[in-house]
ZASE-548583 format. One line per field, with one value per residue: x, y, z of N, C-alpha, C in turn. Coordinates in Angstrom, 1 decimal. Example, Ala and Ser with C-alpha at 12.3 -4.5 7.8 and 13.67 -1.06 7.14 Angstrom:
BEGIN
n_xx = [13.2, 12.8]
n_yy = [-5.7, -2.2]
n_zz = [7.8, 7.1]
ca_xx = [12.3, 13.7]
ca_yy = [-4.5, -1.1]
ca_zz = [7.8, 7.1]
c_xx = [13.2, 12.9]
c_yy = [-3.3, 0.0]
c_zz = [7.8, 7.9]
END
This chain:
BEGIN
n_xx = [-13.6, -17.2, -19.8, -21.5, -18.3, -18.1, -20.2, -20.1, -17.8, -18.0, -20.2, -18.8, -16.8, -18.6, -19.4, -17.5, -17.0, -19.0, -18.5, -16.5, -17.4, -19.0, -17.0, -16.0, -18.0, -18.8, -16.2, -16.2, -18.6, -18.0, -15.6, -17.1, -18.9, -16.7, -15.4, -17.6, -18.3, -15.8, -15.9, -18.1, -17.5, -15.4, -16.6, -18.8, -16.3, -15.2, -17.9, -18.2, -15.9, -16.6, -18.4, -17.6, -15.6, -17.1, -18.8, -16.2, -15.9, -17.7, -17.6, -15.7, -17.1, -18.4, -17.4, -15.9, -17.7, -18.7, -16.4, -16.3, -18.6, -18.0, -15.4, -16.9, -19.1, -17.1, -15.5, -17.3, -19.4, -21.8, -23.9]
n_yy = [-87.4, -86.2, -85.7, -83.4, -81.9, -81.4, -79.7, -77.9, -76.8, -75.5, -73.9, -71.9, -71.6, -70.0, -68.3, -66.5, -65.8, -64.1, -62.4, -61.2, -60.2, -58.3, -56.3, -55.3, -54.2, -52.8, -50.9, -50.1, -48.4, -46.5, -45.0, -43.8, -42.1, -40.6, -39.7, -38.1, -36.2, -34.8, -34.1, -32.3, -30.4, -29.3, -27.9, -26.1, -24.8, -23.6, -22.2, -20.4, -19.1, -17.7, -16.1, -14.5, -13.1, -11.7, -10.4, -8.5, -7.1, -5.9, -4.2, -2.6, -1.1, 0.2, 1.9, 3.4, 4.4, 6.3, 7.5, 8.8, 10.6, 12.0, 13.3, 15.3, 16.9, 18.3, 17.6, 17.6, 16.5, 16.8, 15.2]
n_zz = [-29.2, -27.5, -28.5, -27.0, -26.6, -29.4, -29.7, -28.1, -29.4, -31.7, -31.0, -29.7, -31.9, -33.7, -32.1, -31.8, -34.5, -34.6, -32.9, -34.2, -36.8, -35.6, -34.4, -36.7, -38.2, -36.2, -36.5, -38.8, -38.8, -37.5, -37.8, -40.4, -39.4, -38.0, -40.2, -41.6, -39.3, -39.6, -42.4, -42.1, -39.9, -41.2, -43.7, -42.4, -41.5, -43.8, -44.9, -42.6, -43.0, -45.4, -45.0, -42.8, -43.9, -45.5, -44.2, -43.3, -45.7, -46.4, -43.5, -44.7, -46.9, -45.5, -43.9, -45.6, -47.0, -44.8, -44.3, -47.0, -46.8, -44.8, -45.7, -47.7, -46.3, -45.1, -43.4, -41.2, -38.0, -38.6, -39.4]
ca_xx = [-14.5, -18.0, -21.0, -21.1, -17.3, -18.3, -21.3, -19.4, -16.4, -18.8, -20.6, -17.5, -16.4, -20.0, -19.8, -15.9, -17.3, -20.8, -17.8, -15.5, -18.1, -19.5, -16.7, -16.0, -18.8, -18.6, -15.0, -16.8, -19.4, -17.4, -14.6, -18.2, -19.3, -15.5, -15.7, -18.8, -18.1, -15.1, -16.9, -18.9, -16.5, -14.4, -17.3, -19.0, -15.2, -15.2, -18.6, -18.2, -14.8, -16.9, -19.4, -16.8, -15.1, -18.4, -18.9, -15.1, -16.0, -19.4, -17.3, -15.0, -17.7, -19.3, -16.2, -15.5, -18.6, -18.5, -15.3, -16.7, -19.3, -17.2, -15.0, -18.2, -19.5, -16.3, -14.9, -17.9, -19.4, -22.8, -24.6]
ca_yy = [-86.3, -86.3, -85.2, -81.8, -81.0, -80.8, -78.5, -76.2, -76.2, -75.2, -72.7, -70.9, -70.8, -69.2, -66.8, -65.8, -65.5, -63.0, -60.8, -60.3, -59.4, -57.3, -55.7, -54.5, -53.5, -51.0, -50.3, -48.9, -47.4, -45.3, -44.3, -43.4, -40.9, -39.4, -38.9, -37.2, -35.1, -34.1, -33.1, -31.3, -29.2, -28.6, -27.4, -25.0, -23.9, -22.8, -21.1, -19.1, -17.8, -17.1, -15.0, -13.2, -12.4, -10.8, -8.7, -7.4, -6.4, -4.9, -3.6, -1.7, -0.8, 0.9, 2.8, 4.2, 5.5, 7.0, 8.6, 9.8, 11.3, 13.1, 14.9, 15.5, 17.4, 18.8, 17.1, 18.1, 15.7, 17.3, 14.7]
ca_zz = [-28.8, -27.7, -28.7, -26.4, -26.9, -30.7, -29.9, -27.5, -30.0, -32.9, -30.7, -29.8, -33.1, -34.3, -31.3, -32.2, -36.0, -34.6, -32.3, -34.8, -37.5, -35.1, -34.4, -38.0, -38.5, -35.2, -36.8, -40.3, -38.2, -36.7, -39.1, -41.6, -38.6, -37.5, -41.7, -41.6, -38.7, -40.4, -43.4, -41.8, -39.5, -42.8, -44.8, -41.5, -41.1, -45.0, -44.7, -42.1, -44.0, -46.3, -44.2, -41.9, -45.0, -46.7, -43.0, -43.4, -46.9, -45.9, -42.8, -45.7, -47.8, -44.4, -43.5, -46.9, -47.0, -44.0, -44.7, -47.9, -46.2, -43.9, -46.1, -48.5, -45.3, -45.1, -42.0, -40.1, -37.9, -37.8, -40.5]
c_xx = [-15.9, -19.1, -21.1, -19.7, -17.6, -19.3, -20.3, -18.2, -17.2, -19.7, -19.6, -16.9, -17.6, -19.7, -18.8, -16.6, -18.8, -19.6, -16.7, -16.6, -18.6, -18.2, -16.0, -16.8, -18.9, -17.9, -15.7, -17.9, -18.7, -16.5, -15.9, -18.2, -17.9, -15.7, -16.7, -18.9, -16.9, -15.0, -17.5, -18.5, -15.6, -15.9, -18.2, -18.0, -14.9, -16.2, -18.5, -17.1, -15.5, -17.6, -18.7, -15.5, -15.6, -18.9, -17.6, -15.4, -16.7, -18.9, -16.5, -15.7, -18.6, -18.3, -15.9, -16.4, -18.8, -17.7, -15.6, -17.2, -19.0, -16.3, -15.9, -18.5, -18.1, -15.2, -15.7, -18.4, -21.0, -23.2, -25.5]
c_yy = [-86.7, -85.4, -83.6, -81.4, -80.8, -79.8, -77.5, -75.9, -75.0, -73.9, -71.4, -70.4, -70.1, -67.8, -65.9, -65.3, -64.0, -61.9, -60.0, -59.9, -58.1, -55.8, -54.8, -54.2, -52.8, -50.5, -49.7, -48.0, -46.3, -44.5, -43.6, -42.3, -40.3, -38.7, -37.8, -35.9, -34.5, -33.2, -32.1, -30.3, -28.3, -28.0, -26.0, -24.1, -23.0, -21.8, -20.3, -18.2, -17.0, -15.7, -14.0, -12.4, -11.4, -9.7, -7.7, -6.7, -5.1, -4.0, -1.9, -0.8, 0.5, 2.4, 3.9, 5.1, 6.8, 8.1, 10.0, 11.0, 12.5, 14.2, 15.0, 17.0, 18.4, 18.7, 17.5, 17.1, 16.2, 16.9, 15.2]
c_zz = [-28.7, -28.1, -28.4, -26.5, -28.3, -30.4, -29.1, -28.5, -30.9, -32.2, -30.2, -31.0, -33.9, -33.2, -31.7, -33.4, -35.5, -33.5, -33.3, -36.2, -37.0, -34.6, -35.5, -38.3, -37.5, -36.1, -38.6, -40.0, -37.7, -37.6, -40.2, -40.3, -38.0, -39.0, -41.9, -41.1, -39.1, -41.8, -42.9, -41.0, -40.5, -43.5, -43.9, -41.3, -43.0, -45.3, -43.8, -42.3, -44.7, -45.7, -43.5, -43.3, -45.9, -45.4, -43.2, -44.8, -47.0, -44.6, -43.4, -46.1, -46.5, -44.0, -44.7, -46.9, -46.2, -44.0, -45.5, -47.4, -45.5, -44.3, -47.1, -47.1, -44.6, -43.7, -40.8, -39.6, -37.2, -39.5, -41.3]
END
């Protein structure tokens, strides 16, 4: 072998070694941000249970009242 097929061998195996690092490191980049955004859809999808959970309560808490109110007033609908 001469001279230049040693350098092109040796630079192919340097480039092969800079694509495949490169592409593990995309491949942990990406799996860290699908993770992320799956955190983060799971944790917006648990608070807003929480919230639409604390309106139906407050929805309850609204209605009862109202009820009360109503037969208090004796089923009249003149507040």
């Amino acid at each position: 072998m001469n001279i230049v097929d040693n350098s092109y061998r040796s630079l192919n195996e340097k480039f092969d070694n800079s694509l495949q690092s490169w592409q593990s490191h995309l491949e942990v980049s990406m799996q860290r941000t699908v993770d992320s955004q799956l955190s983060f859809f799971q944790q917006a999808d648990t608070s807003m249970a929480r919230v639409c959970g604390g309106l139906l309560e407050t929805a309850r808490v609204l209605v009862a009242a109202h009820d009360n109110r109503q037969f208090a007033n004796g089923g009249s609908n003149h507040g």
